[in-house]
Structure formats: structure tokens, C-alpha cells
Backbone as CSV, one residue per row, in Angstrom:
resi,resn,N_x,N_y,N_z,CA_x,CA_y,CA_z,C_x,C_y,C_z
1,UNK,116.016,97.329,111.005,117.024,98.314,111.389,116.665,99.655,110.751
2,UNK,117.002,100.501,111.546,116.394,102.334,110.692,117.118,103.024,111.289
3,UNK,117.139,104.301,110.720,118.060,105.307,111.048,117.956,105.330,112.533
4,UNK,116.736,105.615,112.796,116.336,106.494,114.362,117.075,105.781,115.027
5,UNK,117.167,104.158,114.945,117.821,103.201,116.166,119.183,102.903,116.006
6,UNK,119.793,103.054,114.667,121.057,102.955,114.513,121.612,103.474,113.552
7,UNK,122.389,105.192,113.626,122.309,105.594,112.389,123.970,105.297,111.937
8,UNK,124.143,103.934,111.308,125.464,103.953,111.085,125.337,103.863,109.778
9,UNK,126.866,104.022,109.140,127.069,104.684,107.816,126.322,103.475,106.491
10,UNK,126.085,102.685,106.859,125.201,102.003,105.950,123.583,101.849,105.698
11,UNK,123.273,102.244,107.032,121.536,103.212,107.243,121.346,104.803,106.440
12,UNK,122.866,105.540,106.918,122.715,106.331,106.552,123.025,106.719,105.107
13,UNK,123.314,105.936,104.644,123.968,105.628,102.906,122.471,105.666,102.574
14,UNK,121.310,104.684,102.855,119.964,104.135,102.028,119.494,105.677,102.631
15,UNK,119.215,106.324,103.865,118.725,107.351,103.522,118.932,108.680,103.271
16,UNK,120.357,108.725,103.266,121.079,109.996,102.040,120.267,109.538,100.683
17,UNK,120.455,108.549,100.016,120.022,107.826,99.187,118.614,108.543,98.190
18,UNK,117.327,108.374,99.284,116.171,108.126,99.341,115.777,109.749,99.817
19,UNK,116.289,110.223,100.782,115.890,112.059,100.801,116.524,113.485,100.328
20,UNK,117.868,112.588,100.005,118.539,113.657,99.122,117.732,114.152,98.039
21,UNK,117.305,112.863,97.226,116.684,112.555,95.918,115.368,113.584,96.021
22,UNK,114.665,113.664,97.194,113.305,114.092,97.578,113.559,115.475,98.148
23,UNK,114.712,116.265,98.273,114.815,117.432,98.874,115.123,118.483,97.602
24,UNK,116.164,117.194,96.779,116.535,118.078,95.345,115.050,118.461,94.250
25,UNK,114.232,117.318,94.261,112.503,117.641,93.700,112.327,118.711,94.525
26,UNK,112.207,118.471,95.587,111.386,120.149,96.062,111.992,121.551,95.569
27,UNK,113.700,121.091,95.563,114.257,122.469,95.201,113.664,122.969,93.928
28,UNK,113.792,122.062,92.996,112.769,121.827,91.309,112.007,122.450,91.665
29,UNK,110.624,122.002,92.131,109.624,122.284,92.019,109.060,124.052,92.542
30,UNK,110.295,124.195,93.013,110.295,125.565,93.915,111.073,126.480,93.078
31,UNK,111.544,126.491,91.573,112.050,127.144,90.866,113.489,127.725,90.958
32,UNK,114.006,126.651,91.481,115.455,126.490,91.854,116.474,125.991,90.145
33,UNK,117.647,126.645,89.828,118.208,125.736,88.491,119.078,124.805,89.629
34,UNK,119.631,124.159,88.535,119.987,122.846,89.073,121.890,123.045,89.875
35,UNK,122.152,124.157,90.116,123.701,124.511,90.857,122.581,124.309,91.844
36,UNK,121.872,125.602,92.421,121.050,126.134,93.517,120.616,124.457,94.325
37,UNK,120.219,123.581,93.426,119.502,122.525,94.329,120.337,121.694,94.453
38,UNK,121.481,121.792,94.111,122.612,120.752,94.236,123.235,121.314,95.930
39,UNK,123.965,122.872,95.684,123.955,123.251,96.771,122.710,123.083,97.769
40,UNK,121.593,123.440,97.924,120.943,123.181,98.755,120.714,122.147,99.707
41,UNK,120.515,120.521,98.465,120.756,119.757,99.191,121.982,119.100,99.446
42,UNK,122.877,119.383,99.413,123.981,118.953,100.159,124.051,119.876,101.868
43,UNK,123.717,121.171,101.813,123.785,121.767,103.087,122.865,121.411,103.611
44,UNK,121.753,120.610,103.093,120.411,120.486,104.065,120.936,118.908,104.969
45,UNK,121.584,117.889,103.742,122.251,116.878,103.952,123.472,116.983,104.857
46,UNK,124.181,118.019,104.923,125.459,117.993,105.678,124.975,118.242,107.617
47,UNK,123.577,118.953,107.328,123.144,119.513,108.699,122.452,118.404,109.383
48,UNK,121.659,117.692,108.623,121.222,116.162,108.534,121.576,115.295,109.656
49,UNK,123.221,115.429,108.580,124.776,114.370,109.606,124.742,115.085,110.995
50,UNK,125.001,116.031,110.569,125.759,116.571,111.960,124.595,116.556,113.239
51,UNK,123.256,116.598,112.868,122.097,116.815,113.334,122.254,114.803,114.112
52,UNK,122.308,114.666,113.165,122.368,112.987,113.320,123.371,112.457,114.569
53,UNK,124.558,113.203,114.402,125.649,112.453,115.345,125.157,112.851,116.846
54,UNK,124.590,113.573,117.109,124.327,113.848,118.703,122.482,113.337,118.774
55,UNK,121.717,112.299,117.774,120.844,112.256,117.752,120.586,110.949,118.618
56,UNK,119.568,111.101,119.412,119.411,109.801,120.935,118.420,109.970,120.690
57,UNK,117.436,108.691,119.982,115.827,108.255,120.182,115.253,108.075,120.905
58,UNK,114.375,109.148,120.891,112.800,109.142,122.230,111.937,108.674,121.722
59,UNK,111.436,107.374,122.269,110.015,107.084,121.863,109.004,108.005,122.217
60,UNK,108.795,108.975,123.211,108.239,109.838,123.079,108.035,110.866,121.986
61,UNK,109.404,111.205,120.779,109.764,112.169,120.188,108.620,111.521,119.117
62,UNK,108.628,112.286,117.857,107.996,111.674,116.683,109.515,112.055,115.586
63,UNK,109.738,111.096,114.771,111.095,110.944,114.136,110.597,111.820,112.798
64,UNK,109.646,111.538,112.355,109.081,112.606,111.344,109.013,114.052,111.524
65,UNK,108.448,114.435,112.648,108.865,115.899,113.083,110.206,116.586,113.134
66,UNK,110.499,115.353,113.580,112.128,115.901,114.190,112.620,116.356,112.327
67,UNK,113.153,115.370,111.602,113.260,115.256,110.173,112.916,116.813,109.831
68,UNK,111.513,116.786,109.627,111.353,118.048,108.803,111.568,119.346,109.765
69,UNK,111.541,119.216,111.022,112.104,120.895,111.262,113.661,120.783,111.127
70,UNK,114.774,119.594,111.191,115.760,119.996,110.415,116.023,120.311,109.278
71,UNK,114.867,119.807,108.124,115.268,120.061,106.925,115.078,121.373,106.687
72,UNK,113.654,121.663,107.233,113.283,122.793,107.130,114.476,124.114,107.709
73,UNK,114.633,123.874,108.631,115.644,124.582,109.274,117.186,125.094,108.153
74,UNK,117.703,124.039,107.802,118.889,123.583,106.896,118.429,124.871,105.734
75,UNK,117.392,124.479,105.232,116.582,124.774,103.559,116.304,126.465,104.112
76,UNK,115.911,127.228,105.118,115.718,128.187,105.307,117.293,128.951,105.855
77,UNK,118.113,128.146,106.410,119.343,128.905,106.710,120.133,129.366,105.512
78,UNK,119.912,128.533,104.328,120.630,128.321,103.304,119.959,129.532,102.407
79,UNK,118.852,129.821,102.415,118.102,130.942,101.711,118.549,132.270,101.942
80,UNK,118.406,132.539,103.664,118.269,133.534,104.433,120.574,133.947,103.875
81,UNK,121.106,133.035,103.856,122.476,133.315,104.021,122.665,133.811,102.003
82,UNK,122.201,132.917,101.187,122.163,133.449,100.163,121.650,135.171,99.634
83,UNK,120.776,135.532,100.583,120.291,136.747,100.355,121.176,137.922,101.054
84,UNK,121.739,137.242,102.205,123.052,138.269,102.449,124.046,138.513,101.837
85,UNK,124.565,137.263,101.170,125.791,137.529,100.270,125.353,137.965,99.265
86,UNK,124.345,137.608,98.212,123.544,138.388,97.202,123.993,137.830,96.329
87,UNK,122.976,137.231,95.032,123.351,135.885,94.257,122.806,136.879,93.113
88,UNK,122.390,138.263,92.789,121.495,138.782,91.762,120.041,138.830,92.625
89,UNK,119.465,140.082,91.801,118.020,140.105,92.590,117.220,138.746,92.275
90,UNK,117.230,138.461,90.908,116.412,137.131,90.557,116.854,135.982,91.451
91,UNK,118.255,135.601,91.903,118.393,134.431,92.054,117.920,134.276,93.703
92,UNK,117.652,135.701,94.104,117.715,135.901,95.420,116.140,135.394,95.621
93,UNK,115.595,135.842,94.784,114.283,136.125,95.109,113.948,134.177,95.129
94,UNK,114.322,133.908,93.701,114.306,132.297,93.961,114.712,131.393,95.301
95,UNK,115.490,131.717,95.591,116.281,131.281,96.460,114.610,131.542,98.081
96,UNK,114.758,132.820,98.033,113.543,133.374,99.315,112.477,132.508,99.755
97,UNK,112.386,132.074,98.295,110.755,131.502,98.344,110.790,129.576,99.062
98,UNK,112.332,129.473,98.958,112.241,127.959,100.362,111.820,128.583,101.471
99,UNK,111.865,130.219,101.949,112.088,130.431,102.796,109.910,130.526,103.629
100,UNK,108.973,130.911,102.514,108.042,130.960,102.498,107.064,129.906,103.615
101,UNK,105.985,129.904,104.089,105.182,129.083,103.912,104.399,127.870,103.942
102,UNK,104.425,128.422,102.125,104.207,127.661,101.079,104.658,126.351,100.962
103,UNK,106.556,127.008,100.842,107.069,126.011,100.114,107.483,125.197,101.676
104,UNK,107.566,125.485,102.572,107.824,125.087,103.704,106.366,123.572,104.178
105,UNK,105.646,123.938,103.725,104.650,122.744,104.035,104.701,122.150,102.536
106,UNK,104.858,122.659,101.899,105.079,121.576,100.680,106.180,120.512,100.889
107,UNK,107.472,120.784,101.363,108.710,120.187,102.255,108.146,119.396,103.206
108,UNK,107.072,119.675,104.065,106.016,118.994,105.018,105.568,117.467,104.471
109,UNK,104.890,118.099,103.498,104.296,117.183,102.883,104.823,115.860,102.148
110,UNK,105.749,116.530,101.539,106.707,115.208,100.680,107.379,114.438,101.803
111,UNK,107.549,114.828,102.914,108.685,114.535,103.767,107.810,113.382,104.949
112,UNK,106.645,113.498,104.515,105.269,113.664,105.361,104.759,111.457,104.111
113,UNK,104.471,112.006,102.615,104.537,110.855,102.067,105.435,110.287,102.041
114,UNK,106.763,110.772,101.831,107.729,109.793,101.887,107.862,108.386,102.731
115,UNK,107.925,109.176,104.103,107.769,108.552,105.090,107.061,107.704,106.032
116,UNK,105.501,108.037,105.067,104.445,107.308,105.673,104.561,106.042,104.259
117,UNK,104.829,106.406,103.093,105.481,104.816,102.736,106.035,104.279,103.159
118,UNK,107.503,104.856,103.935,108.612,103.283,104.245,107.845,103.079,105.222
119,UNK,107.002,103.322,105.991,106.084,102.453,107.206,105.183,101.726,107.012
120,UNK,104.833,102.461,105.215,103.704,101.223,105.315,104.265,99.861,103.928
121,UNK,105.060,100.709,103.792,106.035,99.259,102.850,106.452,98.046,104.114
122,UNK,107.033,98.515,105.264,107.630,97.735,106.277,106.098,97.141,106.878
123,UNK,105.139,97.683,107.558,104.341,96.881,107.800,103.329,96.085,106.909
124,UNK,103.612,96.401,105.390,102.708,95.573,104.420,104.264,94.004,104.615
125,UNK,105.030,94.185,104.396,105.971,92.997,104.934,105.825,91.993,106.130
126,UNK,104.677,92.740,106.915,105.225,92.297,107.886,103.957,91.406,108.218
127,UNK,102.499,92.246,107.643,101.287,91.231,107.967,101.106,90.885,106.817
128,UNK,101.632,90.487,106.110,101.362,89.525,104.508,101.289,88.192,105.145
129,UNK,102.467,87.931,106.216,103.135,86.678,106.676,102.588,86.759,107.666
130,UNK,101.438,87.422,108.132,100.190,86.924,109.202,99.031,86.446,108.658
131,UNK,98.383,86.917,107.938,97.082,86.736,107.483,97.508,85.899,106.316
132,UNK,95.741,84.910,106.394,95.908,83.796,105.252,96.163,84.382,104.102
133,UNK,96.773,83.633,103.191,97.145,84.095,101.724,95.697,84.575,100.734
134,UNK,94.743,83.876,101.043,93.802,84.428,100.409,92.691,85.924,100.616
135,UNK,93.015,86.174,102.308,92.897,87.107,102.527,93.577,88.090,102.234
136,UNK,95.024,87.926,102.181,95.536,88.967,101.541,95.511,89.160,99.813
137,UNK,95.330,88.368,99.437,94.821,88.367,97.757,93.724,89.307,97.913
138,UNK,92.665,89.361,98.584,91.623,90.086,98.314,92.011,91.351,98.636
139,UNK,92.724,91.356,99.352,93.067,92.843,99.803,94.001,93.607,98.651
140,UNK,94.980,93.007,98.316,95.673,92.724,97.235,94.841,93.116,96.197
141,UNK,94.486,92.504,95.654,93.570,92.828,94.091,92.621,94.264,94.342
142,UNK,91.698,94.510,96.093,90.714,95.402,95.681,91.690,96.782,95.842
143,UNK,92.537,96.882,97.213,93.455,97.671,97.635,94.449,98.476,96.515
144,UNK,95.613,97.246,95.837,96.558,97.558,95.804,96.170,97.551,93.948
145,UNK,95.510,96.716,93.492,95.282,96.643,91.516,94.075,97.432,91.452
146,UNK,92.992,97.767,92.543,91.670,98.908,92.132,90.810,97.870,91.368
147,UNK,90.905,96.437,92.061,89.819,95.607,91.036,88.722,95.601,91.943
148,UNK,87.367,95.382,91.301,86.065,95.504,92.294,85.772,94.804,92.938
149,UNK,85.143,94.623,93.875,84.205,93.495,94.929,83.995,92.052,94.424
150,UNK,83.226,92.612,93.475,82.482,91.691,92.635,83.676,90.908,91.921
151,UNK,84.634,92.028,91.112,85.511,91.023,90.397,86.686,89.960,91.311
152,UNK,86.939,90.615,92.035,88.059,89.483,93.032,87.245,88.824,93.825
153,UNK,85.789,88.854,93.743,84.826,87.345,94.793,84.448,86.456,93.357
154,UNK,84.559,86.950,92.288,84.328,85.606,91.400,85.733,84.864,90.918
155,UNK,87.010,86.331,90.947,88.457,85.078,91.160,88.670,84.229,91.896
156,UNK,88.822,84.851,93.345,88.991,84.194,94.501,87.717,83.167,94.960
157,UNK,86.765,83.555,94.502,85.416,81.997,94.915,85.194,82.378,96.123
158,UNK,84.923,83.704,96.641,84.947,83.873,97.549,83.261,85.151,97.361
159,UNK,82.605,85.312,98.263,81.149,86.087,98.534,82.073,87.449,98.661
160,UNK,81.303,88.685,98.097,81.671,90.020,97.995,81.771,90.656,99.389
161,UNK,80.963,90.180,100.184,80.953,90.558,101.312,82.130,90.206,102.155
162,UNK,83.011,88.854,101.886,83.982,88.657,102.538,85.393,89.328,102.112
163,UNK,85.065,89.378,100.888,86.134,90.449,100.359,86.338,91.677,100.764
164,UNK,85.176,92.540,100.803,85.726,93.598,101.913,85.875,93.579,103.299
165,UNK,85.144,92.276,104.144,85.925,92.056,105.159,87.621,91.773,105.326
166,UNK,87.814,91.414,104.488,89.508,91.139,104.115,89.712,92.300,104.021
167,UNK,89.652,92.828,103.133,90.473,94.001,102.824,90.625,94.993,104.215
168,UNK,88.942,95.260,104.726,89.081,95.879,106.028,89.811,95.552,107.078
169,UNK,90.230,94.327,107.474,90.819,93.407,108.131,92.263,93.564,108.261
170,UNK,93.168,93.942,106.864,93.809,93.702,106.270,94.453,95.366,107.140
171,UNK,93.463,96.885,106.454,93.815,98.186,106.636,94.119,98.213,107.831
172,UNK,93.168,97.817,108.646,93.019,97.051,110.200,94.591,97.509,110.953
173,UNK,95.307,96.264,110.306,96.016,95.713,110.808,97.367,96.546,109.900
174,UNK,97.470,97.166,109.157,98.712,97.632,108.638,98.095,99.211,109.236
175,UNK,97.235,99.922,109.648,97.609,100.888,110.815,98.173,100.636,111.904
176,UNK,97.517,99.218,112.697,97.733,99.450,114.168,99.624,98.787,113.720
177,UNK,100.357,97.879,112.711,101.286,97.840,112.607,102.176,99.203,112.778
178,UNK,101.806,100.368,111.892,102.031,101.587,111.596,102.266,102.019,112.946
179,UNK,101.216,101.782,113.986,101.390,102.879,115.317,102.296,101.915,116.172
180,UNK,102.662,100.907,115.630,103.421,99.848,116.403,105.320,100.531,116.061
181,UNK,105.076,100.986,114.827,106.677,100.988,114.615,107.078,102.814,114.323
182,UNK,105.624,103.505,114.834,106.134,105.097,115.085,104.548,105.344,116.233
183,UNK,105.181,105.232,117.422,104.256,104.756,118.918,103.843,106.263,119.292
184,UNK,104.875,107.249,118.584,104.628,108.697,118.481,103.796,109.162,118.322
185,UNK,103.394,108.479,116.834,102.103,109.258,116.481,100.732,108.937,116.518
186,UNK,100.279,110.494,116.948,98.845,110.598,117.651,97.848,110.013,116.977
187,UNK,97.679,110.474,115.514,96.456,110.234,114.629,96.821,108.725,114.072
188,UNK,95.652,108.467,113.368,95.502,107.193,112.544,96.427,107.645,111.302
189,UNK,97.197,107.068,110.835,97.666,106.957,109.365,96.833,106.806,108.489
190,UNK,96.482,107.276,107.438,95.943,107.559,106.372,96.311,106.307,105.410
191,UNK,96.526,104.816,105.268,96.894,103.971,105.032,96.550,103.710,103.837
192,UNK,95.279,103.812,103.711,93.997,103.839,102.579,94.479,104.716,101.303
193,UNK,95.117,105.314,101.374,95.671,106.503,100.550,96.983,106.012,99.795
194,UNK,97.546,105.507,100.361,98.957,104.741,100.017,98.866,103.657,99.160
195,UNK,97.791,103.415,98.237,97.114,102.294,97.446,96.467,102.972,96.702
196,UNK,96.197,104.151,96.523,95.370,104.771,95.596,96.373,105.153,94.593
197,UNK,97.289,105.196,94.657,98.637,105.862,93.112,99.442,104.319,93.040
198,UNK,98.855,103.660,92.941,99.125,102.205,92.554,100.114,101.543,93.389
199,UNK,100.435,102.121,94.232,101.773,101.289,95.079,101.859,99.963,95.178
200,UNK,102.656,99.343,95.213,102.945,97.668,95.126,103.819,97.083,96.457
């Protein structure tokens, strides 16, 4: 169950939850004090909802796009309106710089990992319980712990060479999962990447 297909108030609880949390970091990181990012994300969150209640899923659409030009949208209305009413030159100027860019693909980006985890958290769920258990061990140990070839073919009793067939096997199959559960998108997922900062 996910927002896109059913956004009722208990979907939308886990991802108020999960991007509030990730909109208020950006405000941080963008030299926001902590009133400024409180307000922020609540108006980015309130536009969210309202964005949400007239929202009808196109499998054609991409749900990630959609996402960040509202946030984006929300995060730049909220800037542009602060600088009219006038918060002080400093706070203004802080405030401007969501309005940038910069900070606008940085918003991209987080909004961009976020999201390409819960897809690949949901499809690592989903082909664990396809592929043999020992294949996924190998994938497991070289993938997800950064142990070598060599060291998970003398755990597993298994030839080095089959170990990275697993593992390849493994990436394989948690992309084409990936393009299975966002049919939107064009490119390959970057899957390989999502295992490099230790994810579990």
C-alpha cells in the first residue's frame, strides 16, 4: 500500500512522518534557525495535503517528480512571501536562498535518495523470498557488509566466480523490481549505490 494508490490518513501519517523529517534537514542545511524550518515545513506539508486531496495516479506520471515540484513549489512560495512581508534583511536573505538553484536541486536530490530507498527497501523484501537463500547471502555479505569475493566464497563454500554471479543476479533483479513498482521511470536506478553507505 503507498501514498500514490491510497492516500488515506494512515499512509499519510508514515509519510508526513518520513518527509517532514527530510524537508526540515534541508531547511538546516540551507541556513535556516529552527522557527524558519518549522514554519517552512509545515507550509510545504500543508500544500502536500491539499496537493494530495485532488491527487489521481497516472501510471504514466512519475510520483517522484510530481513530489518535488510540489515541494519545491511550497519551499519557494514560502520564501518569495517572506521577502514581501520582510523578516529583517538577514532573515530575508536566508530565507531567498530556498529560493536559489542550488538549494532547489539539493531538495532534488534528498527527495531523489529518499525515495529511491523506500523502492529499494520494498523490492529488497520482495526478491529475498525469490532467490535461494544462499544466493542471497552472497549478495548480502559482498553488497550490503562490503565483504570480498574471496571472503564470502570461502564462508559460503562457494567459487568466487559464483559469488559475483549472485550478487549480479541479485542487482539484476532488484532494478527490474524497481521499474516494476515506479513503470515511470525512464533510466535504470542506480541500485548499486544504495549499499555503498551501509544500508541493511
Amino acid at each position: 500500500m503507498t501514498l500514490r494508490t491510497d492516500p488515506n490518513s494512515v499512509v499519510w501519517g508514515t509519510f508526513v512522518a518520513k518527509y517532514q523529517g527530510l524537508i526540515k534537514r534541508w531547511c538546516k542545511a540551507w541556513g535556516l534557525q529552527n522557527a524558519d524550518c518549522d514554519d517552512v515545513t509545515q507550509d510545504v506539508m500543508l500544500r502536500l495535503a491539499a496537493a494530495m486531496k485532488e491527487f489521481e495516479y497516472d501510471p504514466s506520471l512519475n510520483f517522484r517528480s510530481w513530489l518535488k515540484t510540489v515541494t519545491r513549489r511550497a519551499a519557494s512560495t514560502f520564501a518569495d512571501r517572506d521577502q514581501r512581508v520582510g523578516k529583517g534583511e538577514g532573515g530575508t536573505q536566508i530565507l531567498s536562498r530556498l529560493g536559489t538553484i542550488a538549494a532547489q536541486d539539493d531538495l532534488s536530490k534528498r527527495l531523489e535518495d529518499e525515495y529511491l530507498h523506500e523502492l529499494t527497501q520494498l523490492a529488497i523484501l520482495r526478491i529475498r523470498m525469490k532467490v535461494q537463500p544462499r544466493t542471497w547471502q552472497a549478495f548480502q555479505l559482498t553488497a550490503q557488509e562490503g565483504k570480498s569475493g574471496a571472503e564470502v566464497a570461502k564462508q559460503l563454500g562457494m567459487q568466487v566466480t559464483h559469488v559475483y554471479v549472485a550478487k549480479s543476479e541479485v542487482l539484476k533483479a532488484l532494478r527490474q523490481e524497481i521499474r516494476r513498482l515506479e513503470p515511470s521511470e525512464s533510466d535504470s536506478p542506480d541500485v548499486s549505490r544504495q549499499f555503498k553507505s551501509g544500508l541493511s
